[in-house]
C-alpha positions in Angstrom: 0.6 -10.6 -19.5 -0.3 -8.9 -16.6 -2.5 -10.8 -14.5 -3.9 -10.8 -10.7 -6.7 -11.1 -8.4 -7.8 -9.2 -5.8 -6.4 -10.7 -2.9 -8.5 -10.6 0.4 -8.5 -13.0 4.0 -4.9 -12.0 4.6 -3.8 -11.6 8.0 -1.6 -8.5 7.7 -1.8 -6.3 5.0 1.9 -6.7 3.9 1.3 -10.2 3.5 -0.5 -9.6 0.5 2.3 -9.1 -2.1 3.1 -13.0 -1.1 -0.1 -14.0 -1.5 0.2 -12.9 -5.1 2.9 -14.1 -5.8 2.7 -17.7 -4.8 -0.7 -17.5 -7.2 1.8 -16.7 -10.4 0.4 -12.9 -10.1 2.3 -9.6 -11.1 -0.4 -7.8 -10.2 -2.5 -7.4 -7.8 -6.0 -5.4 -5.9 -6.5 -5.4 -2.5 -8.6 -3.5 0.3 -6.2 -1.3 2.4 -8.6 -2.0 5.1 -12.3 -3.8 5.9 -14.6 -2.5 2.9 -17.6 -3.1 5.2 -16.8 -0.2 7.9 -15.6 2.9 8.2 -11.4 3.3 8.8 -11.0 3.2 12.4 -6.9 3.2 12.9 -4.5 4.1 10.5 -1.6 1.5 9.0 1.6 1.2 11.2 4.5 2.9 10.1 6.4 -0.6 9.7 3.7 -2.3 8.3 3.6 0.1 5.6 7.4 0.1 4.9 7.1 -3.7 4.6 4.4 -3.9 2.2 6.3 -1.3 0.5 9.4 -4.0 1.0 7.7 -7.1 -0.5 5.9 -5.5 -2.9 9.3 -4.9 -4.3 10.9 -7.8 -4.0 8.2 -9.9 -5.3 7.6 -7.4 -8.2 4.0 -6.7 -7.8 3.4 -4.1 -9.9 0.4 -2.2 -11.0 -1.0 -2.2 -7.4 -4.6 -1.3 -7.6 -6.8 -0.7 -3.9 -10.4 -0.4 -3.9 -12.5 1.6 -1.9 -14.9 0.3 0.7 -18.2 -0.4 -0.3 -19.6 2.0 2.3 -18.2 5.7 0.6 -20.6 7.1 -1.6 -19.3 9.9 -3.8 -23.0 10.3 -5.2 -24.9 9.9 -2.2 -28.0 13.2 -1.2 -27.3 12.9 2.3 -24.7 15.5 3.5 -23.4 13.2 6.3 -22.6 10.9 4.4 -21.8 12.6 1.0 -19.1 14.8 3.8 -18.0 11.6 6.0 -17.3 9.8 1.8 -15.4 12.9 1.0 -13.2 12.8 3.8 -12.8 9.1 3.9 -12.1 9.0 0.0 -9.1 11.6 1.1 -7.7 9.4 3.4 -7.8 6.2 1.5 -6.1 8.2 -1.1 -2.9 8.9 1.0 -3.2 6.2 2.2 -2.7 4.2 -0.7 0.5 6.9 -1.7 2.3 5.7 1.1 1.7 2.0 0.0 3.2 3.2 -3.5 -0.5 2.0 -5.1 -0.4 3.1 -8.6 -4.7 3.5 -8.6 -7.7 3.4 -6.3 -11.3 1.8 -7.4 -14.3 3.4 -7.1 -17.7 2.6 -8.0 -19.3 5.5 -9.0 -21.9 6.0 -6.1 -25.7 5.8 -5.6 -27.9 9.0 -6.2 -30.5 7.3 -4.0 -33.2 7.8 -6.5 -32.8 11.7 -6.6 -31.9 11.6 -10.2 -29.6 10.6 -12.5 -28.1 14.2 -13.3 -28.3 15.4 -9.4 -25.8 12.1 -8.9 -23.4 12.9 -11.7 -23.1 16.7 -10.3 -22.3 15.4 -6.3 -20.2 13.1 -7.5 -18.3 15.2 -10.2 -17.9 18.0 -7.0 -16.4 15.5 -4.8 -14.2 14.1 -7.1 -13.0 17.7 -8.0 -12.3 18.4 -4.2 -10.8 15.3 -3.3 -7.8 16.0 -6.1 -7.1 19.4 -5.2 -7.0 18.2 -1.4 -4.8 14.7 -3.1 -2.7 17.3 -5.4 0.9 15.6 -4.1 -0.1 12.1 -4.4 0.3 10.2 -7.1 -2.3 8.0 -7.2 -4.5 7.9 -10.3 -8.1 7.3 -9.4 -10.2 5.0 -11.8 -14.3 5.1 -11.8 -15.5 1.3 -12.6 -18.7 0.6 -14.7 -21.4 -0.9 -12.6 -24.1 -3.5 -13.8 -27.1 -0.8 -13.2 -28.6 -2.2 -10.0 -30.7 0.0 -8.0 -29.7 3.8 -8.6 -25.9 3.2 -8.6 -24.6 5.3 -11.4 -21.6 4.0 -13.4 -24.0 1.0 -16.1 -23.5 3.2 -19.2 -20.4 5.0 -20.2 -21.8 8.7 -20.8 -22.4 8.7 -16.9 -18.3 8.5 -17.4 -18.4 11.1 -20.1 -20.0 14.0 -17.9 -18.5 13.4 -15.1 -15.0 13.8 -16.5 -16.2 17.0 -18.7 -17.1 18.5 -15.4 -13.4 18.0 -13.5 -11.6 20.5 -13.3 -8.1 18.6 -13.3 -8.3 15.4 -15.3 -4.9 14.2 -15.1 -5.2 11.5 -12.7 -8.4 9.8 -13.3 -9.2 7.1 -15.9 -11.8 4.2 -16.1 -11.7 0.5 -14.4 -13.9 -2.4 -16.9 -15.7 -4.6 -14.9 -16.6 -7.4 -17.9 -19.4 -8.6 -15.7 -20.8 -5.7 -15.0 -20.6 -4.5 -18.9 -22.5 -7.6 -19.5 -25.2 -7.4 -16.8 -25.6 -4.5 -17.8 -26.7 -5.0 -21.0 -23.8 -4.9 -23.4 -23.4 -8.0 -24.8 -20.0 -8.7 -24.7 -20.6 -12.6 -25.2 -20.0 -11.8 -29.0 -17.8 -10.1 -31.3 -19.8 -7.7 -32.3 -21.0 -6.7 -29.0 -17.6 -6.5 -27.5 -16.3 -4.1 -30.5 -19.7 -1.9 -30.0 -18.9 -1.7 -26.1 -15.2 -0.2 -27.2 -16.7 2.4 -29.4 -19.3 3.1 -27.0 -16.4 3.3 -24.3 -13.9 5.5 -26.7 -16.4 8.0 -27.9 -17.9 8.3 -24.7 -14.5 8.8 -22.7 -11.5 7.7 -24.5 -10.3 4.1 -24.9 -6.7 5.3 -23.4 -8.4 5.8 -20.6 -9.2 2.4 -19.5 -6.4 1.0 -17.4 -7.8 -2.0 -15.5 -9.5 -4.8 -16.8 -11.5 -6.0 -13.9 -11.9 -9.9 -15.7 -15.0 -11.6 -14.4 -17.9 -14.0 -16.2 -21.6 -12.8 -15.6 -23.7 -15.1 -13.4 -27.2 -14.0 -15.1 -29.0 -13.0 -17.8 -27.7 -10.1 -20.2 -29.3 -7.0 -19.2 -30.8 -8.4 -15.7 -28.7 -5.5 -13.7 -28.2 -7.7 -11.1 -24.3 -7.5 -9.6 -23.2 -10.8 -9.7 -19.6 -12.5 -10.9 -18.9 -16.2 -12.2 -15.9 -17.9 -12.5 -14.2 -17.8 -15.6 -15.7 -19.4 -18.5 -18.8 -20.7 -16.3 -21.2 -17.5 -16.9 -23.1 -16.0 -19.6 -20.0 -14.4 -21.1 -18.4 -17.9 -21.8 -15.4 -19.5 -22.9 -14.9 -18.1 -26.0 -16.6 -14.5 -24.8 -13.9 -14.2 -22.4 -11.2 -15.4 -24.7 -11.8 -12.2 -26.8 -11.8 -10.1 -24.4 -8.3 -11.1 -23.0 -6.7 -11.7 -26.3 -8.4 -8.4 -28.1 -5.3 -5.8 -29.3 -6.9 -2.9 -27.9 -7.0 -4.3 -24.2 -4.4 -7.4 -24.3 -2.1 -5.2 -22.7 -3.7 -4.0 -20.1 -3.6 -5.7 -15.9 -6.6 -8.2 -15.4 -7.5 -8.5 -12.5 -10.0 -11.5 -11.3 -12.8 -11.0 -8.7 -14.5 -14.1 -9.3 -15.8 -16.0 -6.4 -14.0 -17.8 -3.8 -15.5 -20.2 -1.8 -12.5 -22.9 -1.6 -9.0 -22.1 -1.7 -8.5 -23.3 -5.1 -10.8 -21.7 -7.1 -7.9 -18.4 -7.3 -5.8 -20.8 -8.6 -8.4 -22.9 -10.8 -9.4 -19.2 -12.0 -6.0 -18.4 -13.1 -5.1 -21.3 -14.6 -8.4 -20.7 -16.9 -7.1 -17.6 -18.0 -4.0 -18.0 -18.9 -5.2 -20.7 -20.8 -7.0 -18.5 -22.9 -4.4 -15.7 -23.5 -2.7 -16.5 -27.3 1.0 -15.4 -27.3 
């Protein structure tokens, strides 16, 4: 099984891989830098080799990095739909030279424009950024969001238009966030909801597509749109919600990857432990 969290509150950036793997991890997400401010230095040339260096020897592997909260592909104002652009681009090579197998976006706000006007800034970005990304190979994976606000992403045929409209598909697939699916308003805490959300997900875009599980529990009500992630068998997904989802033959073999909360150092650990718990051999 491949399993991880996203590993944050590290010191140095190669330190990361370690991090992982002292948790029992073999794979791993991380921020390549703070997600709450725009890049201000780039990474040193030996840090980078030593990630590069311990990711290998600890075997961490899919790495995933996600993108700080502060680009928006989607967004109407030209400063910062340009300065989200250019940053995207950056993070991009960035994560090449850290031998990242995809970056995580969410899929942008359209700041109560519209809908549509969203989809077609953020379809034009995404088609620049991979012709100016065409020697990396980094695949790029646009996560389903729980609807808050205007932030586009909470139903999957935001996914299908946007991917119609590139013009080189190769490289991009789709990130499931279970508690955003949930919050959302799919209701993945049964059976039935979980096999609608997979033929919503593969007629919309193609279930191949999906390679991340982002693994979470809901804190809320189904449908309340409001972003918010529980520890594992403690939400409104549930025990036995959860257990399907990691045990179900069309996603089993896909990385997991937790992002439930962490307010001691334990609760990685107590998270982890939950889940592997609930995987059947």
């Amino acid at each position: 099984m491949l399993l991880g969290v996203h590993i944050s509150g590290f010191g140095k950036i190669s330190e990361a891989p370690k991090c992982a793997a002292e948790l029992g991890c073999n794979t791993m997400q991380i921020f390549s830098h703070s997600p709450q401010r725009w890049r201000d230095s780039v990474l040193d040339f030996s840090e980078t080799e030593r990630f590069n260096q311990e990711q290998k020897v600890f075997r961490i592997k899919p790495l995933f990095i996600h993108v700080p909260y502060l680009i928006n592909l989607a967004s109407p104002d030209p400063r910062l739909y340009g300065a989200s652009i250019e940053a995207y681009i950056e993070d991009i090579l960035e994560a090449h030279l850290l031998k990242a197998d995809y970056i995580v976006t969410h899929m942008g706000s359209h700041k109560e424009t519209s809908e549509e006007a969203g989809i077609e800034r953020l379809t034009a970005a995404l088609n620049k950024i991979i012709k100016k990304t065409a020697g990396a190979q980094v695949g790029i994976l646009l996560e389903n969001t729980s609807g808050s606000g205007s932030w586009l992403g909470y139903k999957f045929s935001h996914h299908k238009k946007i991917i119609a409209g590139l013009e080189d598909r190769r490289r991009v697939g789709l990130c499931l966030d279970t508690a955003h699916a949930y919050l959302a308003g799919y209701d993945i805490a049964t059976k039935d909801g979980l096999e609608a959300l997979l033929d919503e997900i593969d007629k919309m875009a193609g279930l191949n597509l999906v390679k991340l599980i982002h693994f979470n529990d809901a804190k809320g009500a189904l449908g309340c749109n409001h972003d918010r992630h529980e520890h594992i068998g403690k939400g409104s997904i549930g025990l036995e919600g959860m257990r399907r989802i990691i045990n179900h033959p069309k996603l089993r073999d896909l990385p997991f990857i937790l992002e439930t909360p962490k307010k001691t150092e334990d609760d990685d650990k107590m998270n982890l432990k939950v889940a592997r718990s609930l995987r059947k051999n």
